[in-house]
C-alpha angles and dihedrals in degrees: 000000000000091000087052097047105042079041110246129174096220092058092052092059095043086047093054085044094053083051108040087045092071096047093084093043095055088046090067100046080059092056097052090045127001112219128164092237085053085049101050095040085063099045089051089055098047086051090054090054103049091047087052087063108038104043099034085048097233131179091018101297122150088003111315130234097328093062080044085054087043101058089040094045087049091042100049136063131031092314098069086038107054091047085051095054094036089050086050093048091048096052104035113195110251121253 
């Protein structure tokens, strides 16, 4: 949880492995006896996955962590900031 929080790589990947690891294991209690809850379970966790790899750019898919460096490099420091405040100033909220 503390990789996760202070947003570390490392704990991106442990946490897709500690996902992906169950889907094999809910695919055979399917196997043995099909439910709805063991269905949707599985579904659920298919869909976490998937969205592991996909949003926290893993593996190299949709580029990586240097398209990861890239967003926060252009959304931190005076530069954001500065367009932030001057779009603000420019377009004032009504009264």
């Amino acid at each position: 949880m503390v990789g996760l929080w202070f947003a570390r790589r490392w704990a991106e990947y442990l946490t897709f492995v500690e996902t992906g690891i169950l889907v094999p294991v809910e695919i055979y209690e399917i196997v043995g006896k099909v439910t709805p809850l063991k269905v949707l379970t599985l579904v659920l966790n298919l869909a976490v996955v998937i969205y592991l790899l996909f949003a926290h750019r893993l593996f190299g898919l949709r580029g990586g962590a240097g398209a990861e460096r890239a967003i926060h490099e252009r959304d931190t420091g005076w530069g954001p900031l500065e367009r932030a405040t001057a779009a603000r100033a420019e377009h004032p909220p009504a009264a």
